[in-house]
C-alpha positions, 0 to 999 in steps of 0.5 A: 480457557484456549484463546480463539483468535482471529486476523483482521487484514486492513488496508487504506481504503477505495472508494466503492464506485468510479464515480466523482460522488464515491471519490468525493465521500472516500476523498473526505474521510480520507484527506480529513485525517490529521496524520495524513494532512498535517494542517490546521483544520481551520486552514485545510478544511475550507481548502479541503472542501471548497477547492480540492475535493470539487477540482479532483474528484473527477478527474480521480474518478476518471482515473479510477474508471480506466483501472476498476476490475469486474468485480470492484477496486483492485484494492478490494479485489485483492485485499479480500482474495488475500484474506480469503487466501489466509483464511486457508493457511491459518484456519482461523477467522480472517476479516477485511478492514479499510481505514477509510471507507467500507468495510469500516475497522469497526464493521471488521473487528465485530465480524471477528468477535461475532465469531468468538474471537476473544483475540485478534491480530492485526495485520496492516498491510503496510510493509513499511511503517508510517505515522500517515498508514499504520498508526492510523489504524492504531488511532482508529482502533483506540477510538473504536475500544475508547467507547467500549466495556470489554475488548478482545486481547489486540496483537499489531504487526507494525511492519514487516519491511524486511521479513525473509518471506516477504523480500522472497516473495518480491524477488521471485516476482521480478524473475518471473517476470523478467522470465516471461516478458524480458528484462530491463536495462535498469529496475526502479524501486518506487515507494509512495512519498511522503513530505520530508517534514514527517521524516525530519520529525521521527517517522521511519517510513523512508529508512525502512523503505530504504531497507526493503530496497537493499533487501531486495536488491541483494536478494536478486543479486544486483549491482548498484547500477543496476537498480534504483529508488524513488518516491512517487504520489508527491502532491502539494507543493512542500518537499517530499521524499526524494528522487521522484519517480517520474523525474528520475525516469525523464532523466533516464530516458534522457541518458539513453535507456530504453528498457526499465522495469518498475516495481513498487514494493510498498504496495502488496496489492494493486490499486490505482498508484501502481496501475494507474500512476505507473503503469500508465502515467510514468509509462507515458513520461518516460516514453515521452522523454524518449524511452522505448518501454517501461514495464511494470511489475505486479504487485504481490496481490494473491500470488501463492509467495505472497500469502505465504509471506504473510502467513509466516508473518502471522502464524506465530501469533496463532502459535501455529509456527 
């Protein structure tokens, strides 16, 4: 009997409304889970609960409110136009998922197999792979499968961090914007953190950002001048992965650029780390420092090139190649 297959497009999550409430309940699920905050819950819960999550979820709140889109988060707007944008190529069922927050993994794999889908692949929008991101999912679904009789038959896309499709998509992203607003003096790559401690215990999140950088690099045919990587969201104390973005940009307004451009390959739609964080936050530090602008480019969203990238990610497995 043919297989009748179908995608579940997941991604981390938003809350559903700008307010300090919706944060707070994302903000819980979120930083409650192990592979995220690697501290004993005896230690990180009372911290969790009775000082974080009462200090920030205002001010994220705040945060969120300056960058939310009439139709909701623009992680949601996107990820579901992205969904929507497959659902076209592929002719096959394509759900949406968050590991945190709604639609749960749960919600999305019984959208699917209430439309028969007997296998489902599962896309991870997550181009580079970390223990934090994508084997979360992975837990999630085990759990989710752990309590169940019977279970679709399950294909993973881990990562796609140098995927011809998806490096063409980026470039073609940079030239069109340097195309219509001009180009930098210098373009910074900049990849969300992660503490060094996960990387000196195996994860390969920073070597496949690392990758993706060169990739890119060398499809937009740039010198090593001309470029640079950094690692942005760093939160706590511990050391994460370095440079750091918004030090790396002080320190380049500081040896006289003026003009830079942004980009943040890891994320392929936006949400509050590109728009808000970058777009706004790092725009601010450089100009401070003495810079005269920073542009920041889009992330890939809906973009044609994008849904493109991912469909040749995932027709294979549909054995639609």
């Amino acid at each position: 009997m043919a297989a009748n297959p179908g995608v579940l497009v997941v991604n981390l999550g938003t809350p559903q409304a700008p307010t300090a409430a919706a944060v707070r309940r994302y903000l819980a699920e979120f930083l409650s889970d192990r592979r995220v905050v690697e501290i004993p819950a005896l230690l990180w819960r009372p911290l969790l609960f009775g000082l974080i999550l009462p200090l920030r979820s205002r001010r994220v709140a705040h945060n969120y409110a300056s960058i939310w889109m009439e139709d909701g988060s623009p992680l949601a707007v996107y990820t579901q136009r992205i969904a929507d944008g497959l659902r076209q190529q592929l002719h096959c069922p394509v759900e949406v998922a968050y590991r945190y927050g709604a639609p749960s993994l749960q919600t999305g794999l019984d959208r699917l197999s209430a439309q028969g889908c007997d296998e489902i692949i599962v896309l991870p929008l997550y181009p580079q792979f970390s223990a934090t991101t994508s084997a979360t999912v992975f837990d999630r679904m085990a759990e989710i499968y752990r309590a169940r009789r019977a279970m679709p038959a399950l294909q993973w896309i881990a990562d796609y961090a140098t995927a011809p499709g998806y490096i063409s998509a980026l470039a073609s992203s940079v030239q069109q914007h340097w195309a219509e607003h001009g180009r930098g003096e210098r373009l910074l790559m900049s990849f969300h953190g992660l503490p060094q401690r996960n990387v000196d215990l195996g994860d390969p999140y920073q070597a496949q950002c690392e990758a993706t950088a060169r990739a890119l690099a060398d499809a937009l045919e740039l010198d090593d001048q001309a470029w640079s990587l950094s690692y942005q969201s760093r939160f706590g104390k511990q050391v994460w992965l370095q440079p750091y973005t918004e030090p790396t940009l002080q320190q380049w307004a500081t040896d006289g650029l003026r003009e830079v451009d942004v980009i943040c390959p890891g994320f392929p739609a936006d949400c509050l780390e590109t728009l808000e964080e970058i777009r706004i936050e790092a725009a601010q530090t450089f100009c401070a420092a003495g810079g005269h602008k920073l542009s920041y480019i889009r992330a890939l969203n809906d973009t044609p090139q994008h849904i493109e990238a991912l469909a040749a990610l995932l027709a294979p497995r549909l054995n639609r190649a």
